[in-house]
C-alpha angles and dihedrals in degrees: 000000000000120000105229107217125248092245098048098142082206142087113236118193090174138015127163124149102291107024137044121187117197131184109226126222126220116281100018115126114243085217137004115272124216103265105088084231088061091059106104104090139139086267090056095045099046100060090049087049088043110033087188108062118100139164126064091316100201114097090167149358145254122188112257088250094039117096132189133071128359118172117208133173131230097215142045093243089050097045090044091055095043087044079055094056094048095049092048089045101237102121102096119212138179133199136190122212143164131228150209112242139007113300117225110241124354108266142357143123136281125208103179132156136226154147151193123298095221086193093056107031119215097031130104132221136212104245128175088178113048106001117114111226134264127203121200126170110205129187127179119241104168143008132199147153119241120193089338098312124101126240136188130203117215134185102222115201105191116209093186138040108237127156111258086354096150089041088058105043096049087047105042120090085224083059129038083316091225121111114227105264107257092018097145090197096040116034133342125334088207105062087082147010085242151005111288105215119101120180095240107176134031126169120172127143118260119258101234104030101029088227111157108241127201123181134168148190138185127250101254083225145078120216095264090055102258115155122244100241108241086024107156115276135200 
């Protein structure tokens, strides 16, 4: 099993010889954009907290202000295998968010489709005509009002991979209709110090045993925003 280094500037929930999982904090890259300044990600660190990982790494993606699990592998036949399980959509995942308003109703799905605004990059339309789908279970945990405003607390299971697939179902008024507190494309940047959304639950089966895995990890928020205290940090 892989040493992770003392300086690791990441969480680690699992490591063996051929997976990490980290957990990822708010704000960290997934992977390194193309402005030199961009270049600190989770696919740069891991490399520096595990010296012998190699390959493309990346096996998936979290939004920039999206925290919670990523899964990567340390080697080109274990991020081969993990790339495998995505694409044929085994892999299960679970996020927690927080939004803006008060949801109609306390669970369903959403098949929406969208796609990308080439005139405003990164952000996604609503289109009939040329989107891919995107599937999104959604069930309500909590409700509140904050300040006056309601707010609802929703567990998301995404079915598909779609970029900014949870924003914009939540967002959407073909979806929830309310926007994730803190989301700075979808809704308002000031309902929270942060996006609330934290990648809780991932289960896939490792690329050498088979074994299925299953790892977790809390939102390092409450539904009115407030901060866990020790969260992970850039």
């Amino acid at each position: 099993m892989h040493r992770v280094s003392d300086d690791a500037l990441l969480c680690f929930v699992y490591v063996d010889d051929d997976i990490a999982v980290v957990d990822k904090p708010n704000g960290l890259l997934s992977c390194p954009g193309r402005d030199p300044a961009l270049s600190d990600s989770v696919q740069t660190r891991v490399p520096r907290a595990i010296p012998e990982a190699t390959g493309p790494i990346l096996a998936h993606r979290l939004d920039q202000p999206t925290s919670g699990l990523l899964v990567v592998g340390l080697h080109a036949d274990a991020h081969r295998a993990l790339r495998l399980q995505f694409e044929a959509r085994t892999v299960e995942k679970a996020y927690d968010a927080v939004v803006v308003g008060d949801v109609v109703g306390d669970q369903g799905t959403i098949t929406l489709p969208f796609r990308l605004d080439v005139e405003r990059r990164p952000f996604q339309i609503y289109d009939e005509v040329y989107g891919k789908v995107g599937v999104t279970d959604w069930r309500v945990v909590g409700r509140a009002v904050v300040d006056g405003a309601a707010r609802t607390r929703v567990t998301l299971v995404p079915h598909t991979g779609r970029t900014h697939q949870l924003r914009v179902h939540c967002a959407h008024e073909r979806g929830l209709g309310c926007a994730i507190a803190g989301d700075a494309l979808y809704g308002d940047p000031r309902a929270a110090p942060r996006l609330l959304l934290h990648a809780t639950t991932l289960s896939l089966s490792h690329p050498r045993t088979g074994a299925r895995l299953t790892f977790t990890s809390a939102a390092p928020f409450d539904i009115a925003g407030v901060l866990s205290a020790g969260a992970p940090s850039r």
